[in-house]
C-alpha positions in Angstrom: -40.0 -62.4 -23.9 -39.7 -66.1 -24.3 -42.9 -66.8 -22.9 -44.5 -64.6 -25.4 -42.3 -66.2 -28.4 -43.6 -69.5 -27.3 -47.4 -68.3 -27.4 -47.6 -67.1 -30.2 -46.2 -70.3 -32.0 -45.0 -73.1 -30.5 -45.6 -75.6 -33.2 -42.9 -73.6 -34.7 -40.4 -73.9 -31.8 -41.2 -77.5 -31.8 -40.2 -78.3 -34.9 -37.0 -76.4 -34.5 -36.8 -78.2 -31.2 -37.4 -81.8 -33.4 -34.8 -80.6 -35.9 -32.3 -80.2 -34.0 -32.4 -83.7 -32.1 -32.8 -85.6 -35.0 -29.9 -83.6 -36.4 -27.5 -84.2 -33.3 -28.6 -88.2 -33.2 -27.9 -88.7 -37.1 -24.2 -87.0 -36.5 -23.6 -88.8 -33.3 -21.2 -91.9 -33.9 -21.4 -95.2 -32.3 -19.8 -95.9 -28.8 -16.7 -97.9 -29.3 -17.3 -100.3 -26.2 -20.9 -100.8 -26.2 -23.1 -99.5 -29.0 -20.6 -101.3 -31.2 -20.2 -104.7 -30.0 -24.5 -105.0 -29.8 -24.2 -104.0 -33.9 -21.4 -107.2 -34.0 -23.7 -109.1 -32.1 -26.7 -108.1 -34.0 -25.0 -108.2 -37.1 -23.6 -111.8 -36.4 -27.1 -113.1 -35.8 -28.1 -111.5 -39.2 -25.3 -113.3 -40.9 -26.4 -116.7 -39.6 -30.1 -116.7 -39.5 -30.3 -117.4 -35.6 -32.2 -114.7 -33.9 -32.8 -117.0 -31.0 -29.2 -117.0 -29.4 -26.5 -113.9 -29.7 -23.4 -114.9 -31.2 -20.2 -112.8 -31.3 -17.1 -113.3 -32.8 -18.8 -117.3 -33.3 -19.3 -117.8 -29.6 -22.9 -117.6 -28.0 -23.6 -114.0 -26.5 -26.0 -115.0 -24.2 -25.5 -112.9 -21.0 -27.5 -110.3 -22.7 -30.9 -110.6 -23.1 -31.8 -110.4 -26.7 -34.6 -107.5 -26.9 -32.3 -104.8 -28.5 -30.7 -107.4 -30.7 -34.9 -108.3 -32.1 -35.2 -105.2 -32.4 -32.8 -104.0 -34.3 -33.3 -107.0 -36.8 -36.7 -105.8 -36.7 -35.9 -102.5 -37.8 -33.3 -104.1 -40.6 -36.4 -106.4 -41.9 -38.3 -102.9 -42.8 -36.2 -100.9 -43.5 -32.9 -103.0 -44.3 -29.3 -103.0 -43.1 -28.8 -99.6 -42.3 -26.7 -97.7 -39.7 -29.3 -95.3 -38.3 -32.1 -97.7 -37.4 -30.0 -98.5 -34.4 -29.1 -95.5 -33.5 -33.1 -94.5 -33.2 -34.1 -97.8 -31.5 -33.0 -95.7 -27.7 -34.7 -92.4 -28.5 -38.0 -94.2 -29.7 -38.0 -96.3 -26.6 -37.2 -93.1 -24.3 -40.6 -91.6 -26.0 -42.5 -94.7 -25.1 -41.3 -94.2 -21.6 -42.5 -90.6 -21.7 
């Protein structure tokens, strides 16, 4: 039955299918313990201009490579401060992977 559902349109299930991620990812909060304290650290960096070195809380964050931190300025560059850019920097990179 599901075989024959899928057949006949899957462009249709895949959209549902894309719907519903992107729904679950935009209602999904941040992580207290992680996902938040790579915003401060990101965010920090925005404040001051210095997207060379990590800073939280005004003291160099620096044993954690800075990739996710350029990104998510890079993101914020295009599409400005925003919440959800971050939140879509994993899923995008999981796709790459695929």
């Amino acid at each position: 039955m599901i075989s024959r559902l899928l057949q006949r349109d899957p462009l249709l299930w895949l959209f549902w299918l894309t719907l519903l991620v992107l729904v679950s990812f935009a209602s999904r909060s941040y992580i207290p313990i992680h996902e938040t304290r790579y915003l401060a650290a990101a965010w920090e960096m925005w404040l001051r201009g210095d997207f060379l070195v990590p800073y939280m809380n005004g003291e160099t964050y620096s044993h954690k490579p800075p990739l996710l931190f350029w990104l998510i300025h890079a993101g914020w560059l295009i599409t400005g401060v925003n919440d959800w850019w971050p939140r879509l920097i994993t899923p995008l990179l999981a796709l790459a992977c695929l």
